[in-house]
C-alpha positions in Angstrom: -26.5 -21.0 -1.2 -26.0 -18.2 1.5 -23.4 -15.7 0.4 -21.2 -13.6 2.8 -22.3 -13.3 6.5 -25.0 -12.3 6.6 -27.1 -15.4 7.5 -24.8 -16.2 10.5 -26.0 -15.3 13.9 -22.5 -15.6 15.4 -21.6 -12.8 13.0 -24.2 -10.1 13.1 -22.8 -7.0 13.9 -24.7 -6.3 17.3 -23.6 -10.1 18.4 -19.8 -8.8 18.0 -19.9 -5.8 19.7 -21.8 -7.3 22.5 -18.7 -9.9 22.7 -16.1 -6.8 22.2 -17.5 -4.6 25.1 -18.4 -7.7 27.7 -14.6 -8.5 26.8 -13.1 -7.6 29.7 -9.2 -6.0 29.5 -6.1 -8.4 29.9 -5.7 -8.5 34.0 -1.8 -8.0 33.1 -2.3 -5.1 31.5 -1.9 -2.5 34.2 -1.4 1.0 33.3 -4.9 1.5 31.0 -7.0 0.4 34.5 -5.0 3.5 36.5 -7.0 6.6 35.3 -10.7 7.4 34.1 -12.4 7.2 30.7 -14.1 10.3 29.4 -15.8 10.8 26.3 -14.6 13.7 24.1 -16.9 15.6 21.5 -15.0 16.1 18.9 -11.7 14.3 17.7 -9.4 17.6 18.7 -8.8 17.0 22.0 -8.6 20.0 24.5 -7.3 20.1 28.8 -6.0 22.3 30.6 -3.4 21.2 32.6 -1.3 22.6 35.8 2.0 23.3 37.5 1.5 24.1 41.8 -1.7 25.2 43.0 -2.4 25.4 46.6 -2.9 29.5 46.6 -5.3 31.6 48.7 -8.1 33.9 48.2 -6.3 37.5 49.7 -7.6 39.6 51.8 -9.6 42.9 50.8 -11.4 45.9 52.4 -15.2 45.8 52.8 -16.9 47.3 50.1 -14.0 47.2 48.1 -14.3 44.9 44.1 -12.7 41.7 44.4 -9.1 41.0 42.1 -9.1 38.9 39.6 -7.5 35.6 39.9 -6.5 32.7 37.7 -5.2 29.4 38.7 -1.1 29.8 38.9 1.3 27.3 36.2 -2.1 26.9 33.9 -1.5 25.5 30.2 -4.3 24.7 27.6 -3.5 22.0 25.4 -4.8 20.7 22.6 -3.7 17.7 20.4 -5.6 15.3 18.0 -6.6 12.3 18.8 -4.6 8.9 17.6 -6.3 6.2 15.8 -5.7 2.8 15.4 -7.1 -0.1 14.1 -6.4 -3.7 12.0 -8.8 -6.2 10.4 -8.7 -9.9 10.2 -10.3 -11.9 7.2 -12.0 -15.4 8.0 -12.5 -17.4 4.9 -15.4 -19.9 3.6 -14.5 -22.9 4.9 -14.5 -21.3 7.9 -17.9 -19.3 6.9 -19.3 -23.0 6.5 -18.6 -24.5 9.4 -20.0 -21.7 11.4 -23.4 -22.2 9.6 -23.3 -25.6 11.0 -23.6 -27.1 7.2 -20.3 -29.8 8.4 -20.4 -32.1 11.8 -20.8 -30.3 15.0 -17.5 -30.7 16.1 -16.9 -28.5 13.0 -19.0 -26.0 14.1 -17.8 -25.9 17.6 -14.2 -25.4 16.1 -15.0 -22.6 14.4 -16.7 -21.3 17.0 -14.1 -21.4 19.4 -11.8 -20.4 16.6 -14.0 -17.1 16.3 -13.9 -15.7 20.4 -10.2 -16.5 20.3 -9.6 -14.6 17.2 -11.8 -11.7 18.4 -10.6 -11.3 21.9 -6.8 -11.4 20.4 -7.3 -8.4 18.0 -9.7 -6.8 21.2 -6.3 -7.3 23.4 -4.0 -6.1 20.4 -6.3 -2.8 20.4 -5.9 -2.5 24.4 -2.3 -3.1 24.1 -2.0 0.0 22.2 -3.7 2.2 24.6 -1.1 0.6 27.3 1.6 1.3 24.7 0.2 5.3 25.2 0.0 5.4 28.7 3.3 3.9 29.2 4.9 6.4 26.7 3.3 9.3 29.1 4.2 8.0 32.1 7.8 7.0 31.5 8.6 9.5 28.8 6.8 12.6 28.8 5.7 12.2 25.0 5.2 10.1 22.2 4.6 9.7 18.5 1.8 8.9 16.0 0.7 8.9 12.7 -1.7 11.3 11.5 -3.7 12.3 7.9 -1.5 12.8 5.1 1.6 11.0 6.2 2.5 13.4 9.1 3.7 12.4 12.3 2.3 14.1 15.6 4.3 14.4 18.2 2.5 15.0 21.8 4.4 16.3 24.8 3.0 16.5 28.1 5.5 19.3 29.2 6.9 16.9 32.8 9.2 19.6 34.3 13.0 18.8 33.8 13.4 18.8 37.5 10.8 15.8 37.4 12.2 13.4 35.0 15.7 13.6 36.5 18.9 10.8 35.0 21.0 10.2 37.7 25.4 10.4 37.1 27.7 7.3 36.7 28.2 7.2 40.1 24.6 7.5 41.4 23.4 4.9 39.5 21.1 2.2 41.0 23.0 -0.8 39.5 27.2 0.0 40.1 27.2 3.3 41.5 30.3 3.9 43.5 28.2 6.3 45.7 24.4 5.1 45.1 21.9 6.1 47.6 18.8 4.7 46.5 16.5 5.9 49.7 17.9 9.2 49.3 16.8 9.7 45.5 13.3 8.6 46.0 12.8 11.0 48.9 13.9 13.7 47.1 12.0 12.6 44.2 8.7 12.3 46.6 9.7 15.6 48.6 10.0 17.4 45.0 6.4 16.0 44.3 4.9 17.3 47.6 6.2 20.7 47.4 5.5 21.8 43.9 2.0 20.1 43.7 1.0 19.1 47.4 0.1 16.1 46.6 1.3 12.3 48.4 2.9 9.8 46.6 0.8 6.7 46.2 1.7 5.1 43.8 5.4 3.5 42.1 6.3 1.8 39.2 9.6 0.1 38.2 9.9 -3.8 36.1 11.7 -6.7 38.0 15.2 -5.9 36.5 14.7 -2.2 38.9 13.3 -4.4 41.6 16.8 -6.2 42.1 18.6 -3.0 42.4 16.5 -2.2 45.6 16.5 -6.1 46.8 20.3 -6.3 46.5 21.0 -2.1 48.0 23.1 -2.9 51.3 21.5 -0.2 52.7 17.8 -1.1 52.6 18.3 -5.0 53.2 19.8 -3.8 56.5 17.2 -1.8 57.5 14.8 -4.8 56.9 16.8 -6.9 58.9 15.4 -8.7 61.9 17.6 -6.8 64.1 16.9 -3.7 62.8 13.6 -2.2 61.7 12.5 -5.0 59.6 10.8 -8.9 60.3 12.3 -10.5 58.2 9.3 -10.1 55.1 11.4 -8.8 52.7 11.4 -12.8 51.8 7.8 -13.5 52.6 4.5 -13.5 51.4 3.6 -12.6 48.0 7.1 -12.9 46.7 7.8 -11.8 42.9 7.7 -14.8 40.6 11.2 -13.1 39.3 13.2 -11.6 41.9 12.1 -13.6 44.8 11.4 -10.8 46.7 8.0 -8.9 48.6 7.5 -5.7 47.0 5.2 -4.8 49.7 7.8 -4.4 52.1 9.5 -2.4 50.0 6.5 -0.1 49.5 6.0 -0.1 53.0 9.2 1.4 53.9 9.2 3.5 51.2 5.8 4.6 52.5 4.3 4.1 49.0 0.8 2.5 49.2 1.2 1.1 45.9 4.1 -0.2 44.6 4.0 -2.3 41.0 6.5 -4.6 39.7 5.0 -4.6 35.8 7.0 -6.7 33.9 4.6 -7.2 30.7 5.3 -6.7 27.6 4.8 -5.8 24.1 5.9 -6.9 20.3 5.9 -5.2 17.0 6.3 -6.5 13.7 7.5 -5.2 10.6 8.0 -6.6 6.8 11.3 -6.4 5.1 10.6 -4.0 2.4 14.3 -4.2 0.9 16.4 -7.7 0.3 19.0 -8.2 3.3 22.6 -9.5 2.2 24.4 -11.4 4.5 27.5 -10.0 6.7 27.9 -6.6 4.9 24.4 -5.1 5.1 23.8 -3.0 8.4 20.7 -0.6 7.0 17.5 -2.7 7.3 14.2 -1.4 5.4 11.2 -2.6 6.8 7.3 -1.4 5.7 7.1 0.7 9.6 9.6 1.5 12.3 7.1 4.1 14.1 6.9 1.5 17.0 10.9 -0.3 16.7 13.0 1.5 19.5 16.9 2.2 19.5 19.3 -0.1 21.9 16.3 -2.9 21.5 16.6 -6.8 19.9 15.5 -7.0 16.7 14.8 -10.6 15.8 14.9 -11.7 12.0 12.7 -14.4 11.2 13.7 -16.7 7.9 9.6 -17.6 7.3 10.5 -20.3 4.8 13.4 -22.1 7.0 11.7 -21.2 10.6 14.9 -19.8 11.9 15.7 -16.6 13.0 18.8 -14.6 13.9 18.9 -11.9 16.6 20.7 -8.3 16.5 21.0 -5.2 18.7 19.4 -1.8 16.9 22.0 0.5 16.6 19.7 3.5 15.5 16.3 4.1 13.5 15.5 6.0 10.8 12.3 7.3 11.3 11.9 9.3 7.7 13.1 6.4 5.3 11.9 3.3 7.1 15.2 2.2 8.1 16.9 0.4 11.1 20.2 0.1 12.1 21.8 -2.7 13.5 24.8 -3.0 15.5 26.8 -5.6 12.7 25.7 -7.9 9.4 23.6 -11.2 9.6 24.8 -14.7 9.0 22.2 -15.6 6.5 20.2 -13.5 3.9 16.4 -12.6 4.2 14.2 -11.8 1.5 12.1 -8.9 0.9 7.9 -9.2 1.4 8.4 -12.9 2.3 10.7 -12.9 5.9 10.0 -9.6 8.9 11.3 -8.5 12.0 9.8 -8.4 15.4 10.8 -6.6 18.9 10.1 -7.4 21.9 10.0 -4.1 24.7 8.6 -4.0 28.0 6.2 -1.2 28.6 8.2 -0.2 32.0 11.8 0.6 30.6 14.4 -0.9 32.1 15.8 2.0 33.6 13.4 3.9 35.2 11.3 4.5 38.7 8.5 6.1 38.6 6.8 7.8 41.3 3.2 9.6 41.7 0.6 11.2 43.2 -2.6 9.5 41.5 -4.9 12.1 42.8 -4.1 16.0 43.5 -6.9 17.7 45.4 -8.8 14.6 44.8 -9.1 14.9 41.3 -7.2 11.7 38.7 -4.3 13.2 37.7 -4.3 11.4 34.3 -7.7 10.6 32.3 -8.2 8.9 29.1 -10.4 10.9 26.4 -11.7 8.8 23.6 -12.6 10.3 20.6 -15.5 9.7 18.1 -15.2 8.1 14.8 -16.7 7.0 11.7 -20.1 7.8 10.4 -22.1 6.9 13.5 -19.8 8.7 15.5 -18.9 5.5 18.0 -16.6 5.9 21.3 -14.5 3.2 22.5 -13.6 0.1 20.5 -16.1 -0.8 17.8 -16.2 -3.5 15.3 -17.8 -3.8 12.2 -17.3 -6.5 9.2 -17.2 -6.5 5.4 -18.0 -9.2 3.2 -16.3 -10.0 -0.4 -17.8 -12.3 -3.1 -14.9 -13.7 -4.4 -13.2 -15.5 -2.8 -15.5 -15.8 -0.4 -14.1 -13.9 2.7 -15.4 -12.0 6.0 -13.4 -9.2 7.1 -13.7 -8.3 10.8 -12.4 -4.8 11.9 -11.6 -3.2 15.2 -11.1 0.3 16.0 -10.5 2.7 18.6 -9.5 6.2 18.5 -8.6 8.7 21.8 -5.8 10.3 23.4 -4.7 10.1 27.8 -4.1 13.3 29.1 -2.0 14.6 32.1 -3.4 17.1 33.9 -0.9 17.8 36.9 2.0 17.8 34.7 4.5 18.3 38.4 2.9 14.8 40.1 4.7 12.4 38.3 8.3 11.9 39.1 10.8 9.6 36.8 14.3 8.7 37.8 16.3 7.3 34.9 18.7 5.0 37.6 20.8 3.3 34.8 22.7 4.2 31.8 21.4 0.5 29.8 23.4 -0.8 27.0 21.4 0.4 24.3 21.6 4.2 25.5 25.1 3.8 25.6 25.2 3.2 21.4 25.9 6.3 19.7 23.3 7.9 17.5 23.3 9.3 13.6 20.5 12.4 13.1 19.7 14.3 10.4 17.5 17.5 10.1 15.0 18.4 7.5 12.5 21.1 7.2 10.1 22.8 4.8 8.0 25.8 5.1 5.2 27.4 2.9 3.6 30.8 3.5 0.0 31.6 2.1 -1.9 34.6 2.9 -1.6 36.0 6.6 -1.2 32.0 7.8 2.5 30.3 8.1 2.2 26.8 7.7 5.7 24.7 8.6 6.1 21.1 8.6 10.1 20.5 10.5 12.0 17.7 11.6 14.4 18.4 14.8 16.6 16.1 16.0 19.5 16.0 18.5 23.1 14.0 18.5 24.4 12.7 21.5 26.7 9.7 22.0 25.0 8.7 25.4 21.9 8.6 22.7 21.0 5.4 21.2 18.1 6.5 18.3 17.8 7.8 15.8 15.9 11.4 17.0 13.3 12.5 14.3 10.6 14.2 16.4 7.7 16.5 14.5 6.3 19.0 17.0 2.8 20.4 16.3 2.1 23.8 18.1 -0.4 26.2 17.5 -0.9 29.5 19.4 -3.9 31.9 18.8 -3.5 36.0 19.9 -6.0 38.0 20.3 -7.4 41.9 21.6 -10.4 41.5 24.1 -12.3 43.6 22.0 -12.0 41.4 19.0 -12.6 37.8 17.9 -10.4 38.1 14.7 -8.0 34.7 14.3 -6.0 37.0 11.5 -3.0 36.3 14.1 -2.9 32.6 14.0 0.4 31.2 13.6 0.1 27.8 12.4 2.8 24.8 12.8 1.1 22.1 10.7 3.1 19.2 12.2 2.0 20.7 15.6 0.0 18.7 18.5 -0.2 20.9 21.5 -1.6 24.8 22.0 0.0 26.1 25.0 -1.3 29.5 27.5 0.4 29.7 30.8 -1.1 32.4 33.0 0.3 33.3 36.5 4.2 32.6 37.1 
């Protein structure tokens, strides 16, 4: 009798990938489609990226040599490349009915059974390059896991005067003195100005769309009477809000403007028992992806039920979360996990950009090459074991998005949300070792703040090479282990 896989056609490696790359991306995942794909030719990725622009070549005398020049605000950056990946195992009943051994309706189960399983973990891989994207877009940074239990910490350097949180009083949703036209103008005259580019394109999720539906202010300028038809409640209305988001765009004379509203969950293991009513501290097996001021849901696996609780703060170096007050009923360690639920636009922010500067993608996505045939993009591959007789199908993908105009993105933060308003705990560690004429230093920074709600634990990675023109030497090579980005600004 056939053992394994390998007498399956539905299972041959080439018949998978085929199936993975004519797999086309979910068509509500949004952000991903924006920008370019590049391939990268090594896992360290390298860009240069830019502040202004716009200069001019000056003028000289004839027959005099021409200056030297170099682009104004230019950075080179270099970071290595996430990777991620999961496997799913398909067993030998399943085996056997895909070699057509039952009744055909058997087969045709486990057939179907097989492109659902395969596009879920190819959308589970795609989410996670959304998950990136959004993290640049709307934070400026984010967090991975690299070799060795290190965390690598990427940080796309947005100018503080481009990722702006508006006072109490500004805010979008209460403000006593809110002026919502006012701050995106500035926001898309700040834009022009430093990087001459136009803003085409804005972002916010439906909870952000209501703030600008309900402003006083804008729904009388789309008033009948005023400057408006009447639209604001036609056409393609938002399945949420009611409203056309066009005719906001339209007066805000943004081409594009996206109500994105999808979402994404993580789930984590309880590592630790839970006791009921006392126990705050929750240790589950991964918290890189859980997120401060969030609903954590607790899920009883053996009873069904599940209890939900606000996360106070997250403990990013002991696997910890903590929530806002103790659970009814007690959960039990490797048996019953947690999940949260986020939306990939925040709740609280607007973002604004210019997609192209000088006609070039501001953004591009640079995947990296793995494994021992060096593949780009997601790949797939299988493994059989004897016994028990099981399949293992794994996807993988590895790369890194890059910013290149770091000035043509522009993020208002138009709310202070409830979980922001939680107060934080932080702790600070570091260690450093010194060998030779090389300083290695792996550090933990973080910052308290009670308008904070998360626990801060954020490894920074930065390596900076100096050098004579004369010589090639790297004996002056400061090294920051826990580093991600290499940083050169020339010009002011």
């Amino acid at each position: 009798m056939p053992r394994g896989s390998t007498d399956i056609p539905e299972l041959r490696l080439e018949v998978i990938q085929k199936f993975v790359t004519s797999f086309m991306k979910p068509p509500d995942l949004l952000l991903s489609n924006l920008f370019p794909e590049t391939e990268s030719p090594s896992s360290s990725i390298m860009w240069e990226s830019q502040r202004g622009g716009r200069g001019m070549t000056p003028f000289v005398p004839p027959g005099s040599p021409a200056p030297q020049t170099a682009p104004h605000g230019i950075a080179q950056n270099r970071a290595e490349a996430a990777y991620w990946k999961e496997k799913m195992p398909f067993d030998e009943e399943f085996l056997n009915n895909l070699r057509k051994e039952g009744t055909h309706a058997d087969y045709k189960k486990a057939n179907v059974r097989l492109a659902k399983e395969l596009s879920g973990l190819i959308n589970r891989s795609n989410r996670r390059k959304e998950w990136m994207y959004a993290q640049l877009l709307f934070s400026g940074f984010f967090t991975y896991q690299m070799r060795g239990g290190f965390q690598a910490t990427v940080n796309y350097g947005i100018p503080a005067n481009h990722n702006v949180t508006l006072a109490a009083a500004k805010n979008w949703f209460n403000g006593a003195s809110k002026a919502i036209l006012t701050d995106i103008q500035n926001g898309k005259r700040i834009i022009k100005e430093d990087c001459g580019g136009k803003v085409d394109l804005a972002i916010c999720n439906s909870r952000t769309l209501t703030y600008l539906a309900n402003d006083t202010t804008i729904r009388a300028i789309l008033q009948k009477n005023a400057f408006g038809d009447g639209g604001l409640y036609k056409g393609k209305l938002h399945d949420i809000v009611g409203v056309n988001p066009g005719i906001i765009g339209g007066l805000l004379d943004i081409s594009n403007f996206i109500v994105y509203d999808e979402m994404y969950e993580v789930k984590a293991w309880l590592t630790g028992p839970v006791n009921a009513q006392v126990q705050t501290w929750i240790a589950v097996d991964d918290v890189s992806d859980i997120v401060a001021g969030e609903t954590l849901r607790f899920h009883d696996y053996s009873a069904g039920s599940f209890e939900d609780r606000k996360i106070l703060s997250v403990d990013y170096i002991n696997a910890r979360v903590q929530i806002t007050q103790g659970l009814a009923n007690p959960y039990r360690a490797q048996e019953d996990y947690v999940t949260m639920r986020k939306y990939y636009v925040p709740d609280d922010k607007f973002v604004m950009m210019a997609t192209k500067v000088d006609g070039n993608p501001i953004c591009e996505f640079f995947q990296a090459p793995f494994g021992v045939g060096r593949h780009w993009g997601i790949y797939t591959d299988k493994h059989d074991d004897w016994d028990p007789e099981v399949t293992w199908i794994r996807v993988q993908d590895k790369g890194l998005p890059v910013l290149y105009n770091r000035d043509a993105i522009y993020i208002i933060d138009v709310r202070i949300t409830e979980g922001e308003s939680l107060t934080t705990t932080t702790t600070t560690t570091s260690t450093t070792s010194t060998s030779g004429s090389s300083t290695s230093t792996q550090s933990t920074t973080s910052s308290t703040s009670s308008t904070l709600s998360t626990t801060s634990t954020t490894s920074s990675t930065t390596s900076t090479t100096s050098s004579t023109s004369s010589s090639s030497s790297s004996s002056s090579t400061t090294s920051t282990t826990s580093t991600t980005s290499t940083t050169t600004t020339t010009g002011p």
